[in-house]
N, C-alpha and C positions, 0 to 999 in steps of 0.2 A: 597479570590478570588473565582466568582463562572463559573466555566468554562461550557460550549456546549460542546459535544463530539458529534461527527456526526459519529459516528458509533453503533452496537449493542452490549448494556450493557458486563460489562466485569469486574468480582468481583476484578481479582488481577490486572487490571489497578486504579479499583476505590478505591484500597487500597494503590495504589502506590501515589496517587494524592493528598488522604485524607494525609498521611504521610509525604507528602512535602509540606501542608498547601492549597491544593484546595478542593473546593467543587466542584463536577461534576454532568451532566446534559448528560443523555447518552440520543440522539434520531439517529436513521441510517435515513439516506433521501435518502435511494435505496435498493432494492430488490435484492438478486442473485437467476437467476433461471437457473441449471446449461441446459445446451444443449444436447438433445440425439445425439453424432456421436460415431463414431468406429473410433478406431485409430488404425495401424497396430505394430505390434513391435519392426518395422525394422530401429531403429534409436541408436544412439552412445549418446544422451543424452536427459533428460525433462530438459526443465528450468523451472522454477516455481518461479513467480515473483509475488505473492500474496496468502494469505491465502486462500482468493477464489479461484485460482486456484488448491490449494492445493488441496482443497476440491471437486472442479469438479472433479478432474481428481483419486480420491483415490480409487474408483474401477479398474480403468486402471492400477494402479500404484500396485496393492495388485493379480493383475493376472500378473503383469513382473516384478518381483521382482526381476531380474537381471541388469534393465537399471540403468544406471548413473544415478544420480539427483543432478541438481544443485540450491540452494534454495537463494534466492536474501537476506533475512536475518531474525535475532533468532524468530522474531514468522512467518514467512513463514514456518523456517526449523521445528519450535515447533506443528507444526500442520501434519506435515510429518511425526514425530517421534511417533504420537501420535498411527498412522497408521502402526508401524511399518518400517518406512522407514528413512535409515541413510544419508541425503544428503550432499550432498559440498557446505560449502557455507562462503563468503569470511569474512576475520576476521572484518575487514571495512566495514559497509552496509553503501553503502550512494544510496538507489535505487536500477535500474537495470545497470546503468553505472558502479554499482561495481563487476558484473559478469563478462562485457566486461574487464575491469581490470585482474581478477579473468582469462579467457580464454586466456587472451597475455603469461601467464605463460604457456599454453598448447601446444600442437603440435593438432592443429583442423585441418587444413588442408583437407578437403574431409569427417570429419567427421556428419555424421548427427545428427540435433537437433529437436526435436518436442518443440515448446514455443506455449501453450493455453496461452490463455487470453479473457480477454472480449470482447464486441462486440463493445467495443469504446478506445482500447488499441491502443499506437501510435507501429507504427514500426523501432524506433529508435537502440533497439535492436537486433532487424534481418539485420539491415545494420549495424553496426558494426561487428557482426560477420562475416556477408556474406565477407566482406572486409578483413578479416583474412584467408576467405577460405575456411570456415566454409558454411552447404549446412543447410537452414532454413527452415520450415514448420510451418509459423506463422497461428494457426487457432482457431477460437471463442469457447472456452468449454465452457462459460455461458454468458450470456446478463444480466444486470443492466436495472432493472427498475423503476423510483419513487415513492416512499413507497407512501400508502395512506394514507392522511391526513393530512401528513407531515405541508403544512399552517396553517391549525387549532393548530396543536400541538406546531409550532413555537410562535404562535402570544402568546398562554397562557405562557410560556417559557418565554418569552424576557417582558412581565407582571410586572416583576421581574430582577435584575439587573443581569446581564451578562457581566460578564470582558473580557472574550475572545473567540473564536470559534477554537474550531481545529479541522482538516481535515485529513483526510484518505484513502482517492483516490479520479481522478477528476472525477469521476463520485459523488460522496457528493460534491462537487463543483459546479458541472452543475445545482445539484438540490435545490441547496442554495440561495433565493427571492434577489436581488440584497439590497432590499430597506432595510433590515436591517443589512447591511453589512458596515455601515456609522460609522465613529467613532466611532470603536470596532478593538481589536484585532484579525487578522486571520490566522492562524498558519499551517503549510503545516506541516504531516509526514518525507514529502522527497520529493526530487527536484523534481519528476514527476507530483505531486500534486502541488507543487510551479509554477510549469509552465501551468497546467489548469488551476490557480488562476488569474494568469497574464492575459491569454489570454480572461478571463471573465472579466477582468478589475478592480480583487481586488489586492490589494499590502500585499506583505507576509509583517509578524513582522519582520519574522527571518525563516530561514530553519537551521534544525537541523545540527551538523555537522557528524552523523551518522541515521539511520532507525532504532534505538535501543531505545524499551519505557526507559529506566533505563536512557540515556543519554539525551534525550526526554525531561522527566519529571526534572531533574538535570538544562538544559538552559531555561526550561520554569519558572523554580524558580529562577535562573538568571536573567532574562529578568524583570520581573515582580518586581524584588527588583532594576531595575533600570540599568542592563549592558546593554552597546551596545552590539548585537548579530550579525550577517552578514544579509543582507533580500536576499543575491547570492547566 
């Protein structure tokens, strides 16, 4: 099986992929360019729901090395740790819905949260919390842009046969041609991705039942030898 990966190359994903029997095909269809702001310190927790964000925010994060961090899951928190930074993060990654899970255990109440994100992030997040009590500060650390060249590079790509396409935020969604999205698999990280899929009017194979490459790669050799998966 020869998979698309719509993210930037990644040696111990493309070991884990070759090892459960795919061939991969890494191209990213978006740019991160983090954003110059100042953030103040005066907050009770970062959320950090992407390795991009992890990434904007690790100078901030390496001058307050005393805030909470709550990291949505193992390569969010893996890119955190890299930086020196130990965060909380739920034993379940299904998404950002598993941090709101994750904070009903907490006493938030009046506590304050700083959650970066990109400049095309939904605010599903900041309302759940807010509704526990919880005092939000949803603001852009970096914008997504569309890699250049990305049609040229696809059309040589798909030249050649391609079993399925998987996804990694809905911004590689947004920047994905509809027209070859036709009888082919297309495969969501995590519900947040599954739901910009939808709403561009592609239908998931299946969404993972965790944000964990090792579970990931486990349903997608599943799926492929023929299980029903959920696509909810």
């Amino acid at each position: 099986m020869r998979l698309l990966v719509a993210r930037k190359p990644d040696r111990q994903f493309v070991k884990k992929l070759r090892k459960a029997g795919f061939e991969s095909v890494f191209l990213p269809l978006i740019t991160i360019k983090p954003l110059k702001k100042k953030f103040h310190p005066n907050y009770d927790w970062l959320l950090v729901t992407s390795a991009n964000a992890a990434r904007a925010m690790a100078p901030f994060l390496k001058r307050n090395r005393s805030l909470k961090v709550a990291a949505v899951g193992p390569a969010t928190a893996g890119v955190l740790k890299k930086i020196g930074i130990k965060p909380k993060s739920p034993k379940r990654s299904a998404g950002a819905a598993s941090l709101l899970s994750f904070f009903k255990k907490q006493k938030i109440r009046g506590k304050r949260f700083l959650y970066p994100t990109s400049n095309l992030a939904s605010d599903a997040l900041k309302k759940g919390l807010e509704k526990m009590g919880g005092k939000v500060e949803q603001v852009a650390a970096y914008r997504t842009v569309p890699q250049k060249g990305v049609s040229v590079k696809l059309r040589r790509i798909f030249k050649k046969r391609i079993d399925g396409v998987l996804f990694f935020s809905p911004s590689g969604v947004k920047n994905f041609p509809k027209r070859l999205a036709k009888n082919i698999p297309m495969i969501p990280f995590g519900k947040t991705t599954a739901q910009a899929m939808r709403a561009r009017g592609f239908k998931p194979a299946f969404i993972p039942s965790q944000s964990n490459e090792t579970i990931f790669i486990r349903e997608l050799k599943k799926y492929f030898s023929g299980f029903r998966l959920s696509p909810e």
